[in-house]
Biotite code that builds the C-alpha atoms (Angstrom):
import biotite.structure as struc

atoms = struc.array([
    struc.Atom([17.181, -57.506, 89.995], chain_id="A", res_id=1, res_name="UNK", atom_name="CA", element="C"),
    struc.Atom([15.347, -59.524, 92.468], chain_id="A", res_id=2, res_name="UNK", atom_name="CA", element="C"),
    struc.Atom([11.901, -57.429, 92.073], chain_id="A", res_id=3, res_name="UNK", atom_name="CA", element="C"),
    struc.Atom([12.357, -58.161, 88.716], chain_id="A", res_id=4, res_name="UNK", atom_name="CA", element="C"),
    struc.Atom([12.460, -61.795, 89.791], chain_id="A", res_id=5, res_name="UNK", atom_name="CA", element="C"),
    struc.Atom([9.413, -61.582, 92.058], chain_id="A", res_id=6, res_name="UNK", atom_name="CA", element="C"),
    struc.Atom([7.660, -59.791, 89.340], chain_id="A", res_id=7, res_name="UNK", atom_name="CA", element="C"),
    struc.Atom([8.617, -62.951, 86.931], chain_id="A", res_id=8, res_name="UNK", atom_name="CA", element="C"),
    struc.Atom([7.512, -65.283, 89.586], chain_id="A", res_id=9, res_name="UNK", atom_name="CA", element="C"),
    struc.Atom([4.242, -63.461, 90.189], chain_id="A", res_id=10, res_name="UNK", atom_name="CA", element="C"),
    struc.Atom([3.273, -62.886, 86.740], chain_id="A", res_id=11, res_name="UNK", atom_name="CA", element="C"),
    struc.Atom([3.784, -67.063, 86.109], chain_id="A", res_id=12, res_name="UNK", atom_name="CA", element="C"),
    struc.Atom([1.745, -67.358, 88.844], chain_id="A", res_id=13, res_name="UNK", atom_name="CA", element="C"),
    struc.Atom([-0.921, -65.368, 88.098], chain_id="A", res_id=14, res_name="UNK", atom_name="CA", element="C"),
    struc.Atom([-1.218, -67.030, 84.092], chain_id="A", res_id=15, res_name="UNK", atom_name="CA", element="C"),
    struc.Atom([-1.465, -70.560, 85.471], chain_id="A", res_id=16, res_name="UNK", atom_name="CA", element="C"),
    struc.Atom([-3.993, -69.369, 88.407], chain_id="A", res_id=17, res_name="UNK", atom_name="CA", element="C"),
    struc.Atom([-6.341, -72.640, 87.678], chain_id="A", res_id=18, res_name="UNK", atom_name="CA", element="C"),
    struc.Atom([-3.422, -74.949, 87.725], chain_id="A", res_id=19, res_name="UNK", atom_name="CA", element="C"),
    struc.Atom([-1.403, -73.457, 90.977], chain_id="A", res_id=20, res_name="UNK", atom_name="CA", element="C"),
    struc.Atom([-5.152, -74.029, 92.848], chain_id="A", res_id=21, res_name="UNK", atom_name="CA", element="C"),
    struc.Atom([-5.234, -77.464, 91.905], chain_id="A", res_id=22, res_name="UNK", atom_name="CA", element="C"),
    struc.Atom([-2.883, -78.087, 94.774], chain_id="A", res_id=23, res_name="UNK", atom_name="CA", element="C"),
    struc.Atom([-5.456, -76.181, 96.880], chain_id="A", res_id=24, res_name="UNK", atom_name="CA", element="C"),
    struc.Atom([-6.120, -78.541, 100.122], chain_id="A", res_id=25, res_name="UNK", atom_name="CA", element="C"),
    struc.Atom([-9.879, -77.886, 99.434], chain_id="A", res_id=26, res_name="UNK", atom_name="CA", element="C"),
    struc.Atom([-9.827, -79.318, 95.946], chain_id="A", res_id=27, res_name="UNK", atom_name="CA", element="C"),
    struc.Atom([-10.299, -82.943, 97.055], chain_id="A", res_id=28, res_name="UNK", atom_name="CA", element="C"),
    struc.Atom([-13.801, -82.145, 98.673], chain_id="A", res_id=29, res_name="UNK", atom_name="CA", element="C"),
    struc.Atom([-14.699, -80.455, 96.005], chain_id="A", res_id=30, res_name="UNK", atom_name="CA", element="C"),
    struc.Atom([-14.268, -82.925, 93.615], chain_id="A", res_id=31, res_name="UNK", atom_name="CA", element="C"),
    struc.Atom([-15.933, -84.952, 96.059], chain_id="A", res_id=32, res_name="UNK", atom_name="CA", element="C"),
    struc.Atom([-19.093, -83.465, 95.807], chain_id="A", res_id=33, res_name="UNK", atom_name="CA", element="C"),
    struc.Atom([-19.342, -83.418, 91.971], chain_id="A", res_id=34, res_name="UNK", atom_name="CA", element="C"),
    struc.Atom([-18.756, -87.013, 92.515], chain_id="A", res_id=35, res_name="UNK", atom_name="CA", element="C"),
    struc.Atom([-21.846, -87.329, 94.535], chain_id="A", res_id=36, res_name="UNK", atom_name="CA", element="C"),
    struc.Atom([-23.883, -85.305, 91.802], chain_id="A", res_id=37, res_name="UNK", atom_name="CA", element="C"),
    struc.Atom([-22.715, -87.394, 89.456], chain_id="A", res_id=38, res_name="UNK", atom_name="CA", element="C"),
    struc.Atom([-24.110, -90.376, 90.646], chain_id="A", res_id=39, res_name="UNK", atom_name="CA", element="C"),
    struc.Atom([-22.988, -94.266, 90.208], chain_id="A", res_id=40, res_name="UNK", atom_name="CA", element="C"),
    struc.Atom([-21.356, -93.540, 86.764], chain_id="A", res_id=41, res_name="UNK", atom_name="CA", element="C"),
    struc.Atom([-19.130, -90.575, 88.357], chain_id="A", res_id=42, res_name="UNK", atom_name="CA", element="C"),
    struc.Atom([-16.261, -89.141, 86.380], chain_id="A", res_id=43, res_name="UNK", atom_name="CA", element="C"),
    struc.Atom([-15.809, -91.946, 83.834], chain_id="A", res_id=44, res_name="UNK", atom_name="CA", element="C"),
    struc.Atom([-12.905, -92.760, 81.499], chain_id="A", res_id=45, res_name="UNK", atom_name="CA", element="C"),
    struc.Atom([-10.555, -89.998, 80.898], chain_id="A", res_id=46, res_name="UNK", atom_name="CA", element="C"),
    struc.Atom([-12.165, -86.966, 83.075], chain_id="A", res_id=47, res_name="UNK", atom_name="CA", element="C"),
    struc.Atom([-10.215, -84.268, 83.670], chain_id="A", res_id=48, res_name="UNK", atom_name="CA", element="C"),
    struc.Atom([-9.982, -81.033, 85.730], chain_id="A", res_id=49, res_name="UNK", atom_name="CA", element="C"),
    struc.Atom([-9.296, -77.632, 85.526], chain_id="A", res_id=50, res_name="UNK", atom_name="CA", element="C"),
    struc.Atom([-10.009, -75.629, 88.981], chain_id="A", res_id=51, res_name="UNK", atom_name="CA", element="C"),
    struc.Atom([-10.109, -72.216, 90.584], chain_id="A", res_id=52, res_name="UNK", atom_name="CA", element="C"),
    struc.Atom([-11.507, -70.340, 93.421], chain_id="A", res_id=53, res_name="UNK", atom_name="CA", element="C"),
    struc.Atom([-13.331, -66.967, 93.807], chain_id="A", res_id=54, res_name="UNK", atom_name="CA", element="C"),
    struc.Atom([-15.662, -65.001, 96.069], chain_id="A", res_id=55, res_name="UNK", atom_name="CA", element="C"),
    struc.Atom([-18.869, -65.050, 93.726], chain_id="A", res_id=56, res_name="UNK", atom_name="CA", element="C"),
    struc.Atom([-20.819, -63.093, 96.804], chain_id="A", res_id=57, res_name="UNK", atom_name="CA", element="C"),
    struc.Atom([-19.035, -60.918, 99.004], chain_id="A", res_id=58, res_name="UNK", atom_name="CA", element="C"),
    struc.Atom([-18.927, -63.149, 101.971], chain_id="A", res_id=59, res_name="UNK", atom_name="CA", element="C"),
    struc.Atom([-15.146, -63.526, 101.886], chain_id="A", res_id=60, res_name="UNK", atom_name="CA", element="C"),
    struc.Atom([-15.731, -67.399, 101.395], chain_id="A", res_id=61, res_name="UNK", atom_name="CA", element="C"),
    struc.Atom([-13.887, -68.801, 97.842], chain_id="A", res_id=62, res_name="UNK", atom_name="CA", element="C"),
    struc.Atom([-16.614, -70.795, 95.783], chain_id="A", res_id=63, res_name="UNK", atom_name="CA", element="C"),
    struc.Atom([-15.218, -73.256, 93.672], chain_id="A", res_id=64, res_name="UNK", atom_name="CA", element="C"),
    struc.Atom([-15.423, -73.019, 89.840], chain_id="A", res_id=65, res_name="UNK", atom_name="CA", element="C"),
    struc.Atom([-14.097, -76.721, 88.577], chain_id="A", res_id=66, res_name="UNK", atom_name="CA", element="C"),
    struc.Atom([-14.451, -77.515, 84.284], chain_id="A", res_id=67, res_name="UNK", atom_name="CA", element="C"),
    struc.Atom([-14.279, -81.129, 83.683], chain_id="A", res_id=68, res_name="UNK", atom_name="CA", element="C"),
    struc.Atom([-13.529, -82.275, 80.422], chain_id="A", res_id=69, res_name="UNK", atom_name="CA", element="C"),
    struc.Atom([-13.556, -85.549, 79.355], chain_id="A", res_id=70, res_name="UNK", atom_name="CA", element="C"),
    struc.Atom([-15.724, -87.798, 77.033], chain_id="A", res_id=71, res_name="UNK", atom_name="CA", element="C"),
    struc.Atom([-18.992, -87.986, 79.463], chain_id="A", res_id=72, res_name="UNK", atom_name="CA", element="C"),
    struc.Atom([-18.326, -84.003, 79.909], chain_id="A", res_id=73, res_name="UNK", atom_name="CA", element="C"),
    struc.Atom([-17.665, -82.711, 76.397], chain_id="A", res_id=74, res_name="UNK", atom_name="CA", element="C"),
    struc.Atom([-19.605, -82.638, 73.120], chain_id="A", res_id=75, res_name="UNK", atom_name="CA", element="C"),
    struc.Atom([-19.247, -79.768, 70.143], chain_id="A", res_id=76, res_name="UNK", atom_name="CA", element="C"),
    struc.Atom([-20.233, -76.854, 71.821], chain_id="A", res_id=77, res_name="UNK", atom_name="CA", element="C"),
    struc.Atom([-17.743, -77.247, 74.986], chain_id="A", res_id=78, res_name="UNK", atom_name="CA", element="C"),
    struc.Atom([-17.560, -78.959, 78.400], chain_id="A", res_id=79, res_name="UNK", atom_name="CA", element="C"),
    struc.Atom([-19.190, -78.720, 81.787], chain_id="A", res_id=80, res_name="UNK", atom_name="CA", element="C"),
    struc.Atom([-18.176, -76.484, 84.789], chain_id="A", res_id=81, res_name="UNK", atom_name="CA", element="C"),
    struc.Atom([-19.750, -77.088, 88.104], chain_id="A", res_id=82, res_name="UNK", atom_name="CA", element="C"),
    struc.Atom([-20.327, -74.201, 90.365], chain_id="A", res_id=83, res_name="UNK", atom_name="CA", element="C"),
    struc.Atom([-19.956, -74.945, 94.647], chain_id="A", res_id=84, res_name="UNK", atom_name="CA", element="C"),
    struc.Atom([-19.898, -73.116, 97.807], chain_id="A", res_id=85, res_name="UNK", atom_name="CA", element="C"),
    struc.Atom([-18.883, -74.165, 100.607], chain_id="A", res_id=86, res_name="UNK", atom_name="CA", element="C"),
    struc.Atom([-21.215, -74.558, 103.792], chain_id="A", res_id=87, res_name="UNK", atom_name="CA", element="C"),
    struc.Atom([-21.054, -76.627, 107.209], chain_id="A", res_id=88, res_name="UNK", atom_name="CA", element="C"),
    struc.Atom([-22.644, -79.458, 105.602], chain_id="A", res_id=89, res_name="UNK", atom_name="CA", element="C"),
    struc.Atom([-19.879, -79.564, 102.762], chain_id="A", res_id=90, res_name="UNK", atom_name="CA", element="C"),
    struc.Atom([-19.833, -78.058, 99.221], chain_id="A", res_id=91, res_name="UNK", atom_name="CA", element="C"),
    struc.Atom([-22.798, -77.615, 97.930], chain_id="A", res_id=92, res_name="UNK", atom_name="CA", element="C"),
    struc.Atom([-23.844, -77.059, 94.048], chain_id="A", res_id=93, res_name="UNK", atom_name="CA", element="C"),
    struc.Atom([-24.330, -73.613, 92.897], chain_id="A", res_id=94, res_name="UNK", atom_name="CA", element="C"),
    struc.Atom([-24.788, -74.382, 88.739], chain_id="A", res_id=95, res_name="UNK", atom_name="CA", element="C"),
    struc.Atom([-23.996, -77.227, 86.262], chain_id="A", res_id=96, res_name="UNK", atom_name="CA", element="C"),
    struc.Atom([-23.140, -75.086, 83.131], chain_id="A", res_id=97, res_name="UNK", atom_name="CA", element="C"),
    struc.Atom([-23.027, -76.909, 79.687], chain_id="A", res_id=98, res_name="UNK", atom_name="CA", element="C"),
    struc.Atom([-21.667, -76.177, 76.639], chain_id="A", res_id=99, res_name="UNK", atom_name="CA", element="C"),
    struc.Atom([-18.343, -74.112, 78.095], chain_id="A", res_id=100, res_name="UNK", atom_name="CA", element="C"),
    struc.Atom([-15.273, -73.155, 77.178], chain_id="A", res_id=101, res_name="UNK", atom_name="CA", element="C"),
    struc.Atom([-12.356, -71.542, 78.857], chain_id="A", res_id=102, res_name="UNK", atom_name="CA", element="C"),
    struc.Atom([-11.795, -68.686, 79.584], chain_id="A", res_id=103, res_name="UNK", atom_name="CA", element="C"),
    struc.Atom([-14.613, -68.033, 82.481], chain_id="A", res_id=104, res_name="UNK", atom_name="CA", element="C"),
    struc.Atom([-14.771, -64.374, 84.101], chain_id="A", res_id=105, res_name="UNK", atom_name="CA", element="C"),
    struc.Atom([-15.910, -62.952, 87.016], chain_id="A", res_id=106, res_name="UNK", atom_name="CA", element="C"),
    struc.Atom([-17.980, -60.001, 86.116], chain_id="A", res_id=107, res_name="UNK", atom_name="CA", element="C"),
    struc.Atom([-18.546, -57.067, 88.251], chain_id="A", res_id=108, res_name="UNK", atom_name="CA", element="C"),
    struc.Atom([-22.273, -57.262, 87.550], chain_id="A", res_id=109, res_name="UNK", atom_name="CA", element="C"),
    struc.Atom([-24.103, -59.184, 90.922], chain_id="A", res_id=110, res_name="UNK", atom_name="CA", element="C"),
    struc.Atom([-27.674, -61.019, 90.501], chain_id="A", res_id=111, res_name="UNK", atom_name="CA", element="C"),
    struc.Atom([-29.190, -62.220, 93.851], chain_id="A", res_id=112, res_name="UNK", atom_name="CA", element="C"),
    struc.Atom([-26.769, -60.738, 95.334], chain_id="A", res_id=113, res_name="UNK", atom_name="CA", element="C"),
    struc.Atom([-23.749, -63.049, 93.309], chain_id="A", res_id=114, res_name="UNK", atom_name="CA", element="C"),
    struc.Atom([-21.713, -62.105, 90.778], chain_id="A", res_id=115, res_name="UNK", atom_name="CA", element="C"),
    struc.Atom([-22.433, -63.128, 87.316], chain_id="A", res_id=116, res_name="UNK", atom_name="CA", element="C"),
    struc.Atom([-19.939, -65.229, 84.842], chain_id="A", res_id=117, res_name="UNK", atom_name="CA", element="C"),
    struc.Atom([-18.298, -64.910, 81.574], chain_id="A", res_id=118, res_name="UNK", atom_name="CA", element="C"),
    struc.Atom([-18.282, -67.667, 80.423], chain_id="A", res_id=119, res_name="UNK", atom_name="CA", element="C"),
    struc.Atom([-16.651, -68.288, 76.354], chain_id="A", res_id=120, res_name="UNK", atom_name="CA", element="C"),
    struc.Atom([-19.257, -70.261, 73.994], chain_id="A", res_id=121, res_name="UNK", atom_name="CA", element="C"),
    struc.Atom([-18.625, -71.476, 70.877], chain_id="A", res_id=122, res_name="UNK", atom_name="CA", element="C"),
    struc.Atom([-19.477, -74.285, 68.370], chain_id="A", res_id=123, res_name="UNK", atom_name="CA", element="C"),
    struc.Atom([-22.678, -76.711, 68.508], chain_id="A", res_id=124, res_name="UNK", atom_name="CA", element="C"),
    struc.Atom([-24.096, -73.503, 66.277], chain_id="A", res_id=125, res_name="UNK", atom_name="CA", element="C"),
    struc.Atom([-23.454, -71.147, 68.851], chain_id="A", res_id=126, res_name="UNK", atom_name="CA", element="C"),
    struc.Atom([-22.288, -67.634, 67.953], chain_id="A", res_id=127, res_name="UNK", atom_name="CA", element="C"),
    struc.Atom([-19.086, -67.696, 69.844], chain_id="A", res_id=128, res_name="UNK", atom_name="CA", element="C"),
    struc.Atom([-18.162, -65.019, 72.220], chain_id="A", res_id=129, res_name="UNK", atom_name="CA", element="C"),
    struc.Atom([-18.101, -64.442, 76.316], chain_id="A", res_id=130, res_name="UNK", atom_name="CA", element="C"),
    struc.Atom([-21.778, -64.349, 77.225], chain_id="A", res_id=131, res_name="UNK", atom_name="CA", element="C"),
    struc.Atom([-22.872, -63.655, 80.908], chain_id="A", res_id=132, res_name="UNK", atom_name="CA", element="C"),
    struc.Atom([-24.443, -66.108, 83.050], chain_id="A", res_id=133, res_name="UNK", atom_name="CA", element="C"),
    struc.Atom([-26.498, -65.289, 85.891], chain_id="A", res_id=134, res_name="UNK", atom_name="CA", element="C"),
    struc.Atom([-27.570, -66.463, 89.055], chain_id="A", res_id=135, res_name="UNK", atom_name="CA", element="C"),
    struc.Atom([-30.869, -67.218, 89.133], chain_id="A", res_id=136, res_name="UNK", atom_name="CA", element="C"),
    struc.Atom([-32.449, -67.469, 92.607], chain_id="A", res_id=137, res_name="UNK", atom_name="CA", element="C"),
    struc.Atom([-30.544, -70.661, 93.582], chain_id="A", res_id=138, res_name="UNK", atom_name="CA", element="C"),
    struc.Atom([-28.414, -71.409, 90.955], chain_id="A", res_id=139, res_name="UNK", atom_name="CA", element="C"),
    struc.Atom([-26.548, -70.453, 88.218], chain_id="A", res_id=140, res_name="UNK", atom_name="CA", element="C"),
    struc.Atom([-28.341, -70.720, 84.738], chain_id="A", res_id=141, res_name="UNK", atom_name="CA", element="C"),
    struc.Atom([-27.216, -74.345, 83.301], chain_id="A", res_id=142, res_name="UNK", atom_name="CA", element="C"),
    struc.Atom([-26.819, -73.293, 79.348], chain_id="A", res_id=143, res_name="UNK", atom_name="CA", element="C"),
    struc.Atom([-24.712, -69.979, 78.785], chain_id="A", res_id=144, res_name="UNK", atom_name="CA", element="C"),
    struc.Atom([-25.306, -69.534, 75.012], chain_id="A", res_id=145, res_name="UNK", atom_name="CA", element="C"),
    struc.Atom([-28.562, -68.117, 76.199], chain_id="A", res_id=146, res_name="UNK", atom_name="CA", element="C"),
    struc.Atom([-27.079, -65.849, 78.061], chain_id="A", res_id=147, res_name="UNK", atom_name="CA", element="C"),
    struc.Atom([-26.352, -61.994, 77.137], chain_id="A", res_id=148, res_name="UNK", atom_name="CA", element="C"),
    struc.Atom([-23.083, -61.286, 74.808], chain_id="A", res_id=149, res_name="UNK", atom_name="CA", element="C"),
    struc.Atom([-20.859, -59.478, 76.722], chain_id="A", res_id=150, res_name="UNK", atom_name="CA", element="C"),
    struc.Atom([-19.400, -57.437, 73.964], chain_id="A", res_id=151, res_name="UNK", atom_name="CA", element="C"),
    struc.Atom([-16.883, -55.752, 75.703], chain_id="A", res_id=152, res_name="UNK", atom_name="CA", element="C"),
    struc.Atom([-15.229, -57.166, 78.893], chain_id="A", res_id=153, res_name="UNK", atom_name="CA", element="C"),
    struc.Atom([-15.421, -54.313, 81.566], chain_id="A", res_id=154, res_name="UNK", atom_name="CA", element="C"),
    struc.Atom([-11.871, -53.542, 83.202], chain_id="A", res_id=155, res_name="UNK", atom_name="CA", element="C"),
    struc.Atom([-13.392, -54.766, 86.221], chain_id="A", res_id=156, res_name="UNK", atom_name="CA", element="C"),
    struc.Atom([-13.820, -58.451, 85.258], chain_id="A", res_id=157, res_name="UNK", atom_name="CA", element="C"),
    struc.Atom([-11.570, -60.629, 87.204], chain_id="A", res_id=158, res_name="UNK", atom_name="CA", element="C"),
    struc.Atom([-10.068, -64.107, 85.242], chain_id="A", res_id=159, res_name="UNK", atom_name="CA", element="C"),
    struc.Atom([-10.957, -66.968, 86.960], chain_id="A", res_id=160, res_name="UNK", atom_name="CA", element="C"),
    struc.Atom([-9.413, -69.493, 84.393], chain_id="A", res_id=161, res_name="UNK", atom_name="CA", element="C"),
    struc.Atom([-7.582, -68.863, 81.446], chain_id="A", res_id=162, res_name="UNK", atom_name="CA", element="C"),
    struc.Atom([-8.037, -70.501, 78.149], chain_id="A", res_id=163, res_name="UNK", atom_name="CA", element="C"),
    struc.Atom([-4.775, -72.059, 78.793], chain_id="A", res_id=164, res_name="UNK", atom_name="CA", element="C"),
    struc.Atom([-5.590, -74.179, 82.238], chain_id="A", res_id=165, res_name="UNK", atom_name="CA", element="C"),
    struc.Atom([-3.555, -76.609, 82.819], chain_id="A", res_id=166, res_name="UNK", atom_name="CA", element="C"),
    struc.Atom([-6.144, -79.433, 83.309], chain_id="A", res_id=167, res_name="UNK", atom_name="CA", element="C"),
    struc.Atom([-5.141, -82.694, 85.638], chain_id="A", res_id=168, res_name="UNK", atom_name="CA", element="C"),
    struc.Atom([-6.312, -85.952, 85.353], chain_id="A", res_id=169, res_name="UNK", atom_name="CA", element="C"),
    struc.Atom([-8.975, -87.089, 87.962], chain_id="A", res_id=170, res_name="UNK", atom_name="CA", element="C"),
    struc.Atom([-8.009, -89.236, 89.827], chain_id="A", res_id=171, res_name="UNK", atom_name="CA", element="C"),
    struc.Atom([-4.462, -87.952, 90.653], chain_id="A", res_id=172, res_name="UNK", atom_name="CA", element="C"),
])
């Protein structure tokens, strides 16, 4: 009875991943930084959150993978999600990806030595489906509808948020 309970617990868990690591201690700094890249308009009316963290290289360091939705972030074809690592001077941006749309996967495929993303596109005339995203030298490409279809997600791809993230309010 109570492994069945932990199982329970541990399966919620696991569906709400993006929401549990908004409570993450790191998730103020993060947004932080966006705010910085952002500029003097920053979030603007309404902005919203969605967040998770994931090793994208092997170095046993979480980046952070944050979608922001939100009238400044949001048009037909989807949302932003910002890409960071963290360094010693702070966290540091690793992609600004338009037009996306939960869910986004880690897949086991690596670029430059980081893994790539599945990332869901749809709408604004885009055939919708997970396409990959790659990293790209420095970053991660901005636009993922460019990207290759991933027809198939392999067994090995990890969910970093599911399509049904709770998303917070910035700002709280």
């Amino acid at each position: 009875m109570m492994r069945g309970a932990l199982f329970a617990a541990a399966a919620a868990l696991a569906a709400s991943g993006a929401s549990a690591q908004a409570s993450d201690p790191r998730t103020p700094a993060v947004l932080a930084a966006i705010h910085a890249q952002l500029g003097q308009d920053g979030f603007g009316p309404n902005a919203q959150y969605a967040i998770a963290f994931s090793d994208l290289n092997d170095d046993h360091h979480p980046e952070a993978i944050v979608h922001i939705g939100g009238p400044n972030f949001c048009g037909s074809g989807g949302c932003t999600t910002f890409v960071l690592t963290e360094t010693e001077a702070g966290w540091l941006p690793l992609g600004r990806i338009t037009v996306s749309r939960l869910p986004i996967y880690r897949l086991p495929v690596h670029h430059g030595g980081w893994f790539d993303l599945g990332v869901y596109v749809s709408g604004g005339g885009a055939q919708p489906g997970v396409r990959a995203l790659r990293y790209e030298g420095t970053k991660y490409r901005s636009n993922p509808s460019k990207g290759e279809v991933v027809w198939r997600l392999p067994s090995e791809a990890t969910l970093l948020m599911p399509a049904t993230s709770e998303f917070i309010p910035i700002g709280q």
